[in-house]
C-alpha positions in Angstrom: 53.3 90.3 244.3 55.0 88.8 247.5 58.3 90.0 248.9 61.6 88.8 248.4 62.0 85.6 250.4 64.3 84.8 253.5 63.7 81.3 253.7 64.6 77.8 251.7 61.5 78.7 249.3 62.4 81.7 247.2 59.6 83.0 245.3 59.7 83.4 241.6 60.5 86.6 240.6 63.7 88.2 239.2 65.3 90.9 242.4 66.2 94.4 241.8 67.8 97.0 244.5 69.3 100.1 244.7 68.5 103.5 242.5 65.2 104.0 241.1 64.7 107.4 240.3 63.3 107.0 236.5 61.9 104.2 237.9 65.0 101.2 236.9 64.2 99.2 239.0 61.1 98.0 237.6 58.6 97.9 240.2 56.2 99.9 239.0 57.4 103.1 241.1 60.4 105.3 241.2 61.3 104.7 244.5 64.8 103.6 245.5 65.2 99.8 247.1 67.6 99.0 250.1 66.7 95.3 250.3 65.9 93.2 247.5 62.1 93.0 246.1 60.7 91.7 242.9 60.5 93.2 239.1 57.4 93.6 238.6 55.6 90.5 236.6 59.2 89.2 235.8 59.8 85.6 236.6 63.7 84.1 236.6 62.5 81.0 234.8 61.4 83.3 232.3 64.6 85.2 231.7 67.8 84.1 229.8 69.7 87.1 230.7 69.3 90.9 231.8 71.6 93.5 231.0 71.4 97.5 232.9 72.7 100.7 231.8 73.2 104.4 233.1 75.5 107.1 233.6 75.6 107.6 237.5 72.0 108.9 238.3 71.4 109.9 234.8 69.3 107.6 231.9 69.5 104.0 234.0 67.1 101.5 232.2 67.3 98.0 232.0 66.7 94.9 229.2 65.9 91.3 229.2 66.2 88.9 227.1 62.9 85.9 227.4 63.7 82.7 226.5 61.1 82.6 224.0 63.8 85.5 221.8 62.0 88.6 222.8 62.9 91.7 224.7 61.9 93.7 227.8 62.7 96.9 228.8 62.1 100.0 231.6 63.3 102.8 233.3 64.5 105.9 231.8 64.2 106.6 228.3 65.9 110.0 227.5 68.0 108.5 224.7 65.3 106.1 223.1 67.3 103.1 224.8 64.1 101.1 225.5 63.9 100.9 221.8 60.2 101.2 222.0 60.3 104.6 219.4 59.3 106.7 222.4 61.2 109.3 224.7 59.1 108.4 227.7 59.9 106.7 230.5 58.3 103.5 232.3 58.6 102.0 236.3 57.8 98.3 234.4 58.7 96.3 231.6 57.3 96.3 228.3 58.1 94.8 225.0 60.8 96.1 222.9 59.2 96.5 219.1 60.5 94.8 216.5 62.7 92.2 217.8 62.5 88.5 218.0 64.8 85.5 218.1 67.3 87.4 219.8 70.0 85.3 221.0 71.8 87.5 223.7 72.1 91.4 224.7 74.6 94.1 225.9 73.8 97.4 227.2 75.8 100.8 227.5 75.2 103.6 229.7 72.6 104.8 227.3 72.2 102.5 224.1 71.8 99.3 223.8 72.9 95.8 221.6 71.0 92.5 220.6 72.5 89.8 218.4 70.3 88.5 215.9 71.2 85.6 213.4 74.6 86.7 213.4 73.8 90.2 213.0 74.0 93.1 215.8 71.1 95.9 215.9 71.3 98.3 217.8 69.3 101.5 219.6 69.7 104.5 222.1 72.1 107.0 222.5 74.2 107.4 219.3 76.2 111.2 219.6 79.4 109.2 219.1 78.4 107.1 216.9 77.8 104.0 219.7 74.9 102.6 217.2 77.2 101.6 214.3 74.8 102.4 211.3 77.4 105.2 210.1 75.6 108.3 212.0 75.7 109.9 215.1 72.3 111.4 214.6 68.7 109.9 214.7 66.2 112.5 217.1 69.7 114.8 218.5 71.3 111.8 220.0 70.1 108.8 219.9 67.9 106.3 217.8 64.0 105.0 219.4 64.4 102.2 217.6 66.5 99.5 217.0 69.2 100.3 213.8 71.7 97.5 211.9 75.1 98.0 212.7 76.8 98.3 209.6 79.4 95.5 207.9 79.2 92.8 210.4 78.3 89.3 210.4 78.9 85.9 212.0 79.2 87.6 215.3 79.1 85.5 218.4 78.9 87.7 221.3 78.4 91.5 221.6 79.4 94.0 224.6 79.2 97.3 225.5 81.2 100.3 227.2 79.6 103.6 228.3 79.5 105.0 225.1 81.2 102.4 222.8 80.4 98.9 221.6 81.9 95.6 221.0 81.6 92.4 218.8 83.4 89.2 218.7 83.2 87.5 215.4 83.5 83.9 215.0 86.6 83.6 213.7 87.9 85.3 217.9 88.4 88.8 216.4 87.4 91.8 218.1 85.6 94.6 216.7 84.6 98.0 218.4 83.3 101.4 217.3 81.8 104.7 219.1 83.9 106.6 221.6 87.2 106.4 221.8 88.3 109.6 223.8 91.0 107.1 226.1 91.7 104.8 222.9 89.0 102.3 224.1 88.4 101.2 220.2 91.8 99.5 220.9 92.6 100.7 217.7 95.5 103.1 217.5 94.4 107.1 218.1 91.2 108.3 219.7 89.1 109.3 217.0 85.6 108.0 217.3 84.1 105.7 215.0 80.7 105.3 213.4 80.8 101.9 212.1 82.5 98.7 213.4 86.3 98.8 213.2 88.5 95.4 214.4 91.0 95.6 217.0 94.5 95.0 215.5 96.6 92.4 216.8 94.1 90.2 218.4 92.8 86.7 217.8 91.6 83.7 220.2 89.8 86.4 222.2 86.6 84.0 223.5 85.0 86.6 225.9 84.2 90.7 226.3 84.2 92.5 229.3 84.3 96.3 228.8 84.2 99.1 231.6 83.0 102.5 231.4 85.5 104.1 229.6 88.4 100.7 228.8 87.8 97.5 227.5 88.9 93.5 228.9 89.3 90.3 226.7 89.8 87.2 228.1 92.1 84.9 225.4 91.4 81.1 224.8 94.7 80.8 226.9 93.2 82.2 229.7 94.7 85.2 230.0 93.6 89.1 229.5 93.9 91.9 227.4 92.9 95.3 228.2 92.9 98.9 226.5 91.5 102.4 227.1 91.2 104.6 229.9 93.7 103.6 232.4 93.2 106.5 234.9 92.7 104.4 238.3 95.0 101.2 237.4 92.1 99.3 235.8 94.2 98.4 231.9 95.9 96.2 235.5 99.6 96.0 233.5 101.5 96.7 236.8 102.3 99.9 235.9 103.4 103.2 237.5 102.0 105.6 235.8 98.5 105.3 234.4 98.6 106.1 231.5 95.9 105.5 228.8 96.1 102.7 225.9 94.8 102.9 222.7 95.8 99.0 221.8 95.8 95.4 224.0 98.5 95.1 226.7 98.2 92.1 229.5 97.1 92.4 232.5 99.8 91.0 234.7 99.3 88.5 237.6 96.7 86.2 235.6 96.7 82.9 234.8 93.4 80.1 234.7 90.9 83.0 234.0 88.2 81.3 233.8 85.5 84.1 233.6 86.6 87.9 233.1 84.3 90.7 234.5 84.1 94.5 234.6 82.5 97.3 236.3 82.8 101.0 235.5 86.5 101.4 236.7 87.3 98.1 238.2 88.1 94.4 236.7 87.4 90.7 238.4 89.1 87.4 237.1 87.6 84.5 238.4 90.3 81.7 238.3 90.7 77.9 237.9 91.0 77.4 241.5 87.7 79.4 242.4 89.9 82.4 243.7 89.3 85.9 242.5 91.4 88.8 241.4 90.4 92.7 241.2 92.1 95.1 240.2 91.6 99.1 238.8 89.2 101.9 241.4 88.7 101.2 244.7 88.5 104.3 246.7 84.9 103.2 247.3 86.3 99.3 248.6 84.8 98.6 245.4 87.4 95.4 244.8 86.4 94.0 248.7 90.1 93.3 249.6 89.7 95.4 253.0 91.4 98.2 251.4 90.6 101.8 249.8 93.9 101.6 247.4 93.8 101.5 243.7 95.2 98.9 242.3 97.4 98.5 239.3 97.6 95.3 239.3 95.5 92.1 240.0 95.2 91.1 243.9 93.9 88.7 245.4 90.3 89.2 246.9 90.8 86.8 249.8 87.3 87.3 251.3 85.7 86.0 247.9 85.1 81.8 247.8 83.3 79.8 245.7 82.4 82.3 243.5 80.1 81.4 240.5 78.9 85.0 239.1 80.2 88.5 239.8 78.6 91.9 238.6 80.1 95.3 239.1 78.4 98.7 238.8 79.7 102.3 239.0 81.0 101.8 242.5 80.1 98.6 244.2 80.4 94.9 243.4 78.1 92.1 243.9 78.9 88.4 243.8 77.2 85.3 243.5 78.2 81.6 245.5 77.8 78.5 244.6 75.4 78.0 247.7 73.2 80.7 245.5 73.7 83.3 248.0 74.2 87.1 247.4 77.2 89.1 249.0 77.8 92.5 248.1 80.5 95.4 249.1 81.9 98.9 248.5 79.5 102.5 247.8 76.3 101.9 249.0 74.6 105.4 248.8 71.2 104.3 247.5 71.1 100.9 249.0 72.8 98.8 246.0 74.1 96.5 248.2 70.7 95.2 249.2 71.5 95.0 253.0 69.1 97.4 254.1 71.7 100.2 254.7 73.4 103.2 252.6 76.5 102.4 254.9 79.5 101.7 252.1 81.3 98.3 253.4 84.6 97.5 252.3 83.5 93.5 253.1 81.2 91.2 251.4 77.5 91.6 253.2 74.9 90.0 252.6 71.7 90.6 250.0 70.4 87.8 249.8 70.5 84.3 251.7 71.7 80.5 250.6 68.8 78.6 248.6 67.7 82.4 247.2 67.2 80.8 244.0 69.2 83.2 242.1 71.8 81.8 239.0 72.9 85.2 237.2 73.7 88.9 238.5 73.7 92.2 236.9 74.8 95.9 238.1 74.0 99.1 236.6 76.7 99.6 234.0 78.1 102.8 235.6 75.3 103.0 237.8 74.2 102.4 241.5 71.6 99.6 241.1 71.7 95.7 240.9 69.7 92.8 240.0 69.6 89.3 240.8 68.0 86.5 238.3 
């Protein structure tokens, strides 16, 4: 299979960098990436999107979803969140059982969502109750294959935190269930919940963007609304103490959000005008404005132009221009930036070049790798 391409003819295949120690990646081996190089028999034109998971160096996998409705999936398997009823790991993709017509996917650090006619299924890691079928059992924690999640339909678009999941119904309400040790259910208290429970207070929501541990909303008005763990600023409601939320509050600073994206402990807001805003961690110049500061509340990311996708991880951030080139900034200890270094940059460098061919992004959700499709 050829190499990643530098030149105006990219070849086919979807990119993946970074960690690779149960072997995420999917290459075919289990060793870690520092530029990018191709997933093995995995070509973009094949792939509508691709989600990743983990919990820093602990049970990273990755899913994709064809175009033709079925599933893919590799790397570690711990939890059953390849959903092929196994335990065992795999360095390549394979076919999730069971599921077809599958219209899009969300993964958590260890389970994993696909929307189905409406419906949500779900499969992994289930010890707080991530899964939504009314159990937090199935093996000791986690489910091999894919489950129903209980009482919801007409569902539009699903998410997923570390250990919590998300849905947004039709009608723009919100509905969450799993963990909720920082009150990211959004729904009063932190007592976790099994099956699907809506967010009060909320409607017009049109897009889901949780972290690790809080969740983002982006409203039909184009602002956001955030909840949970607020530990390092990233609820981003300007304020000076950081505090948890267990319900919405707005994140100040925003207007014309366009697209709303989140990483473990950081948020992006791309806006109307093709600027971007970060706010939340950045002790690891995770948010690229130059800085090592936290920040409670959105900035402006001036080194960050024409901007068409962005993907954050546990502690790095990878963005996509419109010229389809790759720049990437912030920890960089296994090479997740994809600049052939481990040397954390608190700049945009680059992973891959203009012309690469690439449309969509992806980064570990709370983990160190990224891909590029």
């Amino acid at each position: 299979m050829p190499a990643a391409a530098d030149t105006g003819s990219p070849d086919p295949w979807v990119y993946s960098w970074g960690q690779n120690a149960s072997g995420e990646l999917g290459n075919g081996s289990t060793v870690e990436l520092h530029t990018p190089g191709p997933v093995q028999g995995l070509a973009r034109q094949d792939v509508k999107q691709l989600e990743a998971g983990g919990n820093g160096a602990t049970g990273p996998f990755a899913v994709a979803l064809l175009k033709n409705g079925t599933l893919k999936s590799w790397g570690d398997n711990t939890y059953g969140q390849l959903g092929d009823g196994t335990v065992k790991a795999r360095s390549f993709p394979a076919t999730v059982t069971g599921l077809n017509a599958v219209k899009s996917l969300a993964v958590g650090c260890n389970h994993a969502l696909a929307l189905k006619d409406g419906r949500v299924w779900a499969w992994g890691r289930n010890d707080s109750g991530q899964l939504g079928d009314g159990t937090t059992s199935t093996k000791d924690t986690g489910s091999g294959k894919p489950v129903a999640v209980q009482g919801l339909d007409k569902v539009k678009a699903i998410a997923a935190g570390c250990n919590f999941s998300m849905a947004l119904r039709q009608d723009g309400t919100v509905w969450a269930w799993g963990s909720n040790d920082n009150g990211q259910l959004g729904i009063g208290g932190t007592v976790n919940r099994n099956t699907p429970q809506q967010v009060p207070g909320l409607d017009g929501v049109v897009a889901l963007a949780p972290g690790a541990f809080h969740a983002a909303v982006l409203t039909a008005g184009h602002t956001v609304k955030t909840w949970g763990d607020n530990s390092v600023g990233q609820l981003g409601n300007d304020s000076s103490i950081t505090v948890d939320s267990s319900a919405p509050v707005d994140a100040k600073h925003l207007e014309g959000v366009e697209k709303l994206f989140s990483g473990a402990y950081s948020d992006f807001a791309l806006l109307s005008d093709g600027s971007v805003k970060g706010w939340g961690r950045n002790t690891e110049s995770q948010l690229g404005d130059g800085t090592q500061v936290n920040r409670t509340t959105p900035v402006l990311i001036d080194s960050l132009t024409h901007v068409r996708d962005i993907a954050a991880g546990q502690f790095h951030t990878v963005a996509l221009r419109e010229d389809q080139s790759v720049v990437a900034w912030g920890y960089n200890s296994a090479g997740q930036l994809g600049d052939g270094t481990t040397t954390t940059a608190n700049k945009p460098v680059t992973a891959l070049p203009a012309g690469s061919g690439v449309n969509h992004l992806t980064a570990g959700r709370n983990a160190n790798n990224t891909f590029a499709y």
